[in-house]
N, C-alpha and C positions, 0 to 999 in steps of 0.2 A: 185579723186573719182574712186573708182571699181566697178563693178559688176562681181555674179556669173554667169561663163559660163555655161550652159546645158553640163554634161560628157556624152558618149552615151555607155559611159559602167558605170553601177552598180559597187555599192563599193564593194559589195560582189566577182565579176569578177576581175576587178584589183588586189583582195587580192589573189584571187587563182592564179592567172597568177604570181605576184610577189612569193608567198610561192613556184610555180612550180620550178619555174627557177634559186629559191636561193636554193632547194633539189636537180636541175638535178647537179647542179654546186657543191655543195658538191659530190654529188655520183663520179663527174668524176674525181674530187681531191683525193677522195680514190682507185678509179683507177687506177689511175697513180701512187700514192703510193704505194698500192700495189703489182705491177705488171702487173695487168690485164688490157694490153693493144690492147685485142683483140684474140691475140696469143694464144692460148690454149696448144702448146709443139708440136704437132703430126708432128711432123717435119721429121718425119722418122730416128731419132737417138735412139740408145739405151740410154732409160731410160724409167719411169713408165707414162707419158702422149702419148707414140707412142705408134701405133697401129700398125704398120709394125711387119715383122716376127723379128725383132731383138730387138725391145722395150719388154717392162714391163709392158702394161697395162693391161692385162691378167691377170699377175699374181696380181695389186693389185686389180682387179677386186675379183678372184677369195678366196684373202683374204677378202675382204667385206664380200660376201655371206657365206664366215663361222663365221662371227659374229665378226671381228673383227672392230675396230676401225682406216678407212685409212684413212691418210692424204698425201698429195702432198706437199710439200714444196717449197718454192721457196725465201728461207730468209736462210742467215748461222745464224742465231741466233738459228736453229734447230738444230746446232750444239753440244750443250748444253743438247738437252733434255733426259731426262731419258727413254724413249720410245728405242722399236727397230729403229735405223736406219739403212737405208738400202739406201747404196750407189751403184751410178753406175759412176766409174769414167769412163773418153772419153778414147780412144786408146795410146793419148797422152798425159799423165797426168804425171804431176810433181812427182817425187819421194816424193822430200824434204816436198813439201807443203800438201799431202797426208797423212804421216809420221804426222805430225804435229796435223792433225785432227783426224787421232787412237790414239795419245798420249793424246789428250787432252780427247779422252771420254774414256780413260781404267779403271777411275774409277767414270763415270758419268750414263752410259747405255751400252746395249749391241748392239751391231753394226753387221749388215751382207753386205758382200761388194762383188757385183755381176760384175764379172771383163768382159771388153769389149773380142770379137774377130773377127765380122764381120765386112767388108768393106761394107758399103752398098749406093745405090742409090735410088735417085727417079724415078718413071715412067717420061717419054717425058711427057709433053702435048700435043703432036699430036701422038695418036694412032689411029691402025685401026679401022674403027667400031666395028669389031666384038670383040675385047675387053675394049674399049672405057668406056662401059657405065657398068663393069663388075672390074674394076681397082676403088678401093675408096682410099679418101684421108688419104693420111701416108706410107700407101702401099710402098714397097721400093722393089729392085733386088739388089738378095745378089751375092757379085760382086768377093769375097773371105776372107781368113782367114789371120789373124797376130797374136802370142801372143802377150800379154803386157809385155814387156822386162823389164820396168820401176821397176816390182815387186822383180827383184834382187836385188835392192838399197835401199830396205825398211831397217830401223833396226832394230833390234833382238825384239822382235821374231816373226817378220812379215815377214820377208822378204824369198821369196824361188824363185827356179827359173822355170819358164814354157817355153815347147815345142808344137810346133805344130807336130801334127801326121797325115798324110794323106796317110794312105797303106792300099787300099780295102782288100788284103789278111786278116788285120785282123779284128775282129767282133766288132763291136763297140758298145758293150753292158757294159753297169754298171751294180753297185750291192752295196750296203750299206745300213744300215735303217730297215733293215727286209724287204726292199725292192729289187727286179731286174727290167731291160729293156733294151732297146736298146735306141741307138740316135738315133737323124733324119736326120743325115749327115754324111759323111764319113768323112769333114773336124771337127776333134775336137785338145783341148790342155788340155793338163795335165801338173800336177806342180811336182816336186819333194821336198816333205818337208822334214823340219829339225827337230832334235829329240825333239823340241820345240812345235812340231805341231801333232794336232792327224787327221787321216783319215777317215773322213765323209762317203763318196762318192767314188769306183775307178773305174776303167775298167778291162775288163777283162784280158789285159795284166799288170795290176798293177801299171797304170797312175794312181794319185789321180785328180780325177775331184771336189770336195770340201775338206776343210780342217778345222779343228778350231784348234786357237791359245791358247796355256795352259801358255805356258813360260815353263824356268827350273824348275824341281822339286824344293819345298823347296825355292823358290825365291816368294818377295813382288808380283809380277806378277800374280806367280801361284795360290795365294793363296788369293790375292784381287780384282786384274782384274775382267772385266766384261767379258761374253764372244764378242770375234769377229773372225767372221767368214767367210771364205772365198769360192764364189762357181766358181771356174776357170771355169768351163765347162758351160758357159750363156745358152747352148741349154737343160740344165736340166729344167729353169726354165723361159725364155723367151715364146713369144708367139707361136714361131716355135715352142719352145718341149712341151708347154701346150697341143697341141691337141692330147696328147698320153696321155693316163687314167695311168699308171704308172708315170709317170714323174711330171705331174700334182699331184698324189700321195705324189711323194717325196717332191716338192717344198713345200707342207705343211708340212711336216716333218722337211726340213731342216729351214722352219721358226719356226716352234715350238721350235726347239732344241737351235735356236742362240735366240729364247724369255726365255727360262728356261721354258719350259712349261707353261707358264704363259698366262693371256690374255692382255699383255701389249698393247697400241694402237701405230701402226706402221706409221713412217713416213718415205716416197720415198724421197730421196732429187735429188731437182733438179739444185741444183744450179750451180755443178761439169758441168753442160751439159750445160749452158751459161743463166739458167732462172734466173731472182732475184737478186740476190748479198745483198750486204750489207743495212741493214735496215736504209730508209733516215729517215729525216726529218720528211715530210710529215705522214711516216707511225706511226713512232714515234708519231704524234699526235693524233692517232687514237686507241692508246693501251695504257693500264695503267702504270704509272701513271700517265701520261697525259691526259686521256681522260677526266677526270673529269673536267681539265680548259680548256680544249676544249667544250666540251658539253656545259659548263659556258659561253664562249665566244660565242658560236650559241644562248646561248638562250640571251643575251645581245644583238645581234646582230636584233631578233623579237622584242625584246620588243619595239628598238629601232627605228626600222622600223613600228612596230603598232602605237605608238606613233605620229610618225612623219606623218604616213597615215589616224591615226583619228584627229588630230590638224590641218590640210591641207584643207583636203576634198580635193573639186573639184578646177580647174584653177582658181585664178580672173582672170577677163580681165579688164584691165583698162580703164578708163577712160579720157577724154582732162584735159590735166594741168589745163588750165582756163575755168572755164565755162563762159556761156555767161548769159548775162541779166546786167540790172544798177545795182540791189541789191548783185549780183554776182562781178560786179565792186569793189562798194564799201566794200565790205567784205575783199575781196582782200587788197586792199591801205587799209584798219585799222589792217587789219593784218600786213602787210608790217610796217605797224609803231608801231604796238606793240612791232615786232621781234627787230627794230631798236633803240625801246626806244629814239625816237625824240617827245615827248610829249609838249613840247614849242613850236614846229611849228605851234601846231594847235591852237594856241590865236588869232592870226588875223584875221585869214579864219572866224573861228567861230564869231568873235567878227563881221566882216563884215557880216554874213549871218543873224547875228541876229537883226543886225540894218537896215536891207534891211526890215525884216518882222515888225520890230518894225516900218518901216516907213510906210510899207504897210495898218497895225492897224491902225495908226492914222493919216494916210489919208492924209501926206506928200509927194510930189512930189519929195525930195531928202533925202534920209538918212545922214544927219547930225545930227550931236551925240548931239551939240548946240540946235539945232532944237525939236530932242526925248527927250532933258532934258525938255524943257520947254513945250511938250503936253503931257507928264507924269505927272508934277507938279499939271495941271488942272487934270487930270484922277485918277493918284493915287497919291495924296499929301502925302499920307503914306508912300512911298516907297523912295529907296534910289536911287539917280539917275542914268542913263545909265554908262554916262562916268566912277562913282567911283564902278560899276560892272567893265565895264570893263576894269580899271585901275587893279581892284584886279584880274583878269585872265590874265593878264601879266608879274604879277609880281609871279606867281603860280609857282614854280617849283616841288613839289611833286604830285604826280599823285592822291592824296586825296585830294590835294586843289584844283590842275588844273579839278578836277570832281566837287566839289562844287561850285568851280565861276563858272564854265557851267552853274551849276542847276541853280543857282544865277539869270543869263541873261536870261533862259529860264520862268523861272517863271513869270519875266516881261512878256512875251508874253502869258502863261497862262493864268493869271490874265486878262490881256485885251479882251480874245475871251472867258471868261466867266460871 
């Protein structure tokens, strides 16, 4: 036997608290799928999530506000896309496996690739007060300059080779675009292209500070290729050389130029810089065409669970195996013998109980069966005697016969107490 417990929360509460906790748990599996484990980039590297003077966030800052379309990346499956990408490889970047990802979009989208040259650090965590509360997070000290040497090992018709130039004597001003300026550094590098490549961007001593990639005249290249573009000189377009209104200038120039004038939607890749990587599982389940037997298995997942929380309800609490009382006894032991199908045990018992009342009726001192035959005969002459009742509940083996010789011997007592 059960009873329902009292819940002291409402079913309406339960359901919310269960739907809470099955949505926080999905969000954190996309999460983790995702990427977004907290981390946001500003890690003071170059690339377009720092904020530091040698990152990119500036600039795709500053492409938002003219109406472009930005995205962050942090999946190589962006590799593929027909958007501008715009690459920041690290200081130390593989020739070979670089190589590999121009070759695969030369004829997918146009690419602009924003090559490293400062060393940079983070601020201590113990500064003085007085600059303390004045240092925000990403903020980096720029420590000094290295070309990317890596860029001689490209092949054809990417590859050229860059110098770093550090001689105050001369003026460290460009000029390309319909545009001029100056730098914001005395440390800059310039590339030397090859007849391969056209000149963007130079200096005033005839460094090329950007480049774009044509190919040979007359060659599949020249004539299919997408553009990709290269801006050797980072401080044109990082967040150091944003705060100069020319420069800032250019940087949308030379993004216009490597989009074809277009308003393509531009994505930063991050992944060159250690964000992302390869697209799991998880995330896989979360994009098409999986999302649909995903979405299908969540909503399988509710029904399943409503189901099982309106057929429930609230706790039983149980109840004592046995209950108490005679009537509760004997319920028990007829059950017991039902389940056992021992239905022949019960002739004698019965046959004794009913000769005890039948002697009681007629006023004998002992129930013998000799005895009830012959105050029967005077009582009910009609009737068939005790003993050949209870001869036929003995010999009873189907559970239709062993109930009507019952009725049989019970009737005799009937009969007498009416």
């Amino acid at each position: 036997m059960s009873a329902r417990a009292s819940s002291p929360f409402t079913a309406r509460t339960v359901l919310l608290i269960v739907l809470f906790g099955a949505l926080a748990f999905l969000a954190l599996l996309y999460a983790i799928g995702a990427g977004e484990t907290g981390s946001r980039g500003n890690d003071g590297r170059a690339h377009a999530a720092a904020n530091g003077l040698n990152g990119y966030a500036g600039l795709a800052k500053l492409l938002e506000l003219e109406g472009y379309d930005v995205t962050l990346s942090r999946s190589k499956g962006q590799y593929t896309t027909a958007s501008l990408l715009v690459l920041t490889p690290p200081q130390y970047m593989d020739a070979e496996e670089f190589a590999e990802i121009l070759e695969k979009r030369q004829y997918l989208g146009p690419t602009l690739v924003i090559l490293p040259k400062w060393y940079a650090a983070n601020f201590p965590q113990k500064l003085p007060d007085s600059v303390k509360d004045k240092v925000k997070k990403g903020w980096v000290r720029l420590m000094g300059t290295s070309p990317p040497t890596w860029t001689a090992d490209l092949p054809e018709p990417y590859g050229f080779e860059s110098a770093e130039r550090n001689d105050r004597s001369i003026e460290l001003s460009w000029r390309g675009m319909g545009l001029t300026g100056s730098l914001p550094d005395s440390h800059s590098v310039a590339a030397k292209p090859n007849i391969a490549q056209d000149v963007l961007v130079e200096a005033e001593d005839g460094g090329v500070l950007a480049l774009d990639v044509l190919g040979e005249d007359g060659s599949d290249f020249y004539e299919n290729a997408w553009n990709t573009t290269f801006i050797v000189e980072p401080d044109l377009v990082n967040n150091y050389g944003l705060a100069d209104e020319s420069r800032a200038a250019l940087a949308l120039e030379l993004v216009r130029t490597a989009a074809y004038d277009d308003d393509l939607p531009i994505v930063f890749d991050l992944t060159l810089n250690g964000f992302g990587g390869t697209t799991n599982l998880l995330t896989l389940a979360f994009q098409p065409p999986f999302l649909a037997a995903t979405l299908c298995l969540i909503l399988a997942l509710l029904v399943i669970g409503w189901r099982a929380f309106r057929r429930f309800g609230a706790a039983a609490a149980e109840g004592p195996a046995i209950a108490y009382g005679k009537r509760q006894l004997v319920t028990n032991g007829a059950g017991l013998i039902l389940r056992a199908r021992r239905f022949r045990l019960l002739a004698e018992p019965y046959i004794a109980l009913c000769a005890r009342r039948l002697a009681h009726h007629l006023g004998l001192v002992r129930p013998d069966p000799a005895a009830i035959n012959a105050a029967l005969a005077m009582r009910l002459p009609d009737e068939l005697p005790f003993t050949h009742r209870a001869e036929a509940l003995r010999h009873a083996h189907r559970q239709s016969d062993i109930l009507c010789a019952a009725d049989a011997l019970k009737e005799l007592e009937r009969k007498l107490t009416t």
